[in-house]
C-alpha atoms as one frame of an Amber mdcrd trajectory, in Angstrom:
protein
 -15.469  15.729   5.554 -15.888  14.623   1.864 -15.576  11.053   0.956 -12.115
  11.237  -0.356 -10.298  13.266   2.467 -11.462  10.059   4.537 -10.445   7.403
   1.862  -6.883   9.502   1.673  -6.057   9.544   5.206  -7.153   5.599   5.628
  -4.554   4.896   2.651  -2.092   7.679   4.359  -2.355   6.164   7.888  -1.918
   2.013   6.255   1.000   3.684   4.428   2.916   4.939   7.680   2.010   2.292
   9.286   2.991  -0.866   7.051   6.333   0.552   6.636   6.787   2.432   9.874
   8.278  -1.375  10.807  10.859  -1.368   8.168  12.260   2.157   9.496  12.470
   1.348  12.773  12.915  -2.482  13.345  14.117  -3.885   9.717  14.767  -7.580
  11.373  11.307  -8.417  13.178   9.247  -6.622  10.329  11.414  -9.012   7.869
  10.637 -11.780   9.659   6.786 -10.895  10.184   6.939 -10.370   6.175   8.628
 -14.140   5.965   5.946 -15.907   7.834   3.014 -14.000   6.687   4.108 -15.204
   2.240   5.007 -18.293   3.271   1.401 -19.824   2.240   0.127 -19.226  -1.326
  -3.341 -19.600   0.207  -2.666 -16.865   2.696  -1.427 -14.591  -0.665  -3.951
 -15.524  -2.585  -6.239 -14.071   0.541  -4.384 -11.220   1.108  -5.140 -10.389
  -2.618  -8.755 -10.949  -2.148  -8.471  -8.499   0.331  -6.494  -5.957  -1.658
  -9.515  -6.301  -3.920 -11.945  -5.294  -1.180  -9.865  -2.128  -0.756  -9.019
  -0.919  -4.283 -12.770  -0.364  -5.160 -13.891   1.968  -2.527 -10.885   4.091
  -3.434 -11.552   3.902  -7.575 -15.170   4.641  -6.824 -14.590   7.694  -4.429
 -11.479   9.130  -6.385 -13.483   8.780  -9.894 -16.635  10.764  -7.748 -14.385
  13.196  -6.439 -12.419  14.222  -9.558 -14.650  17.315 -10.720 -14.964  18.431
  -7.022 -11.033  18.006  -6.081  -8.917  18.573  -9.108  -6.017  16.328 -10.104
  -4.931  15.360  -6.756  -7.398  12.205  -7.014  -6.223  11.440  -9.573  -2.819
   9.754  -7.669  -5.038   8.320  -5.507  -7.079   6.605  -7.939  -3.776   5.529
  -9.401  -2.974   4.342  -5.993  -6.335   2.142  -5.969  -5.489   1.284  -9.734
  -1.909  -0.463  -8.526  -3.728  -2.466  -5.260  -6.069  -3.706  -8.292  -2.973
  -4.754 -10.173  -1.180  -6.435  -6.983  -4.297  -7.892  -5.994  -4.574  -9.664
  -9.512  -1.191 -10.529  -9.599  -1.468 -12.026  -5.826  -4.176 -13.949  -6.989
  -3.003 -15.410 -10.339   0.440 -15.950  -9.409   1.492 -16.630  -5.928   4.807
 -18.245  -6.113   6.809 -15.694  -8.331   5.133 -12.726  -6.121   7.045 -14.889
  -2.824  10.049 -14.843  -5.262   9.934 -11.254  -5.746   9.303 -10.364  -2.183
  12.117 -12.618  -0.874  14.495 -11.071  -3.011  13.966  -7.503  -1.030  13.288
  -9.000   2.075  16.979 -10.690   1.776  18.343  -7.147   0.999  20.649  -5.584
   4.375  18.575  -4.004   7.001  19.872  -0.196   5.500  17.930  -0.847   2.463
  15.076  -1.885   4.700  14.993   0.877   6.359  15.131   2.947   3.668  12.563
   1.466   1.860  10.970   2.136   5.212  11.666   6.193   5.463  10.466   6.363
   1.694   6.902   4.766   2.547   6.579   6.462   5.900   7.232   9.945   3.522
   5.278   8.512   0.838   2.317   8.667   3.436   2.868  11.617   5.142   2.941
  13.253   1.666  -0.720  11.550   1.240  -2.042  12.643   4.663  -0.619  16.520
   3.366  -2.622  15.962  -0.183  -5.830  15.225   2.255  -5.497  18.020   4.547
  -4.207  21.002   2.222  -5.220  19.926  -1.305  -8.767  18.102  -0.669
């Protein structure tokens, strides 16, 4: 298995899975999302952490490009926009808890919505790395 069939089925299976709790139980996954931006320090972790996990997948997808054709080139985007979070975590903690309390106070059908759209949103990255790569 090449390098980034493995780095786009991690990303595909995080996908599914951080928004597989908006889909199916909007209120506890809201209130999960409430206690875990409550602390700048834990924000500006989380985008230390984002960091960690946007290089691998620049690396690999800039590697893979002549072997795998234009299809790593979304998931180097994809590693491009944790980069840009992860800054943005980091520099500015307060206005990204404003911006995320404004969704999470949204009604549970938007929620879930958002939650079918990531859960598809994955599932359309774990095709790319089984048919494409």
């Amino acid at each position: 298995m090449a390098p980034i069939v493995a780095v786009t089925l991690v990303l595909s299976l995080l996908y599914i899975f951080g928004r597989g709790g908006l889909l199916l139980t909007p209120e506890d996954t809201v209130a999960f999302y409430r206690r875990t931006i409550n602390d700048p320090r834990r924000l500006r972790l989380r985008g230390d952490l984002l960091v960690f996990m946007a290089i691998p997948v620049i690396v690999v997808a800039r590697m893979s490009r002549p072997d795998h054709g234009s299809f790593t080139f979304v998931i180097e985007a994809l590693g491009w926009m944790f980069a840009a979070v992860a800054v943005w975590l980091h520099a500015e903690p307060e206005r990204y808890q404003r911006q995320v309390d404004r969704f999470l106070g949204a009604s549970p059908a938007v929620h879930r919505s958002v939650g079918a759209l990531g859960i598809a949103g994955g599932l359309f990255l774990a095709w790319g790395a089984f048919v494409l790569l």
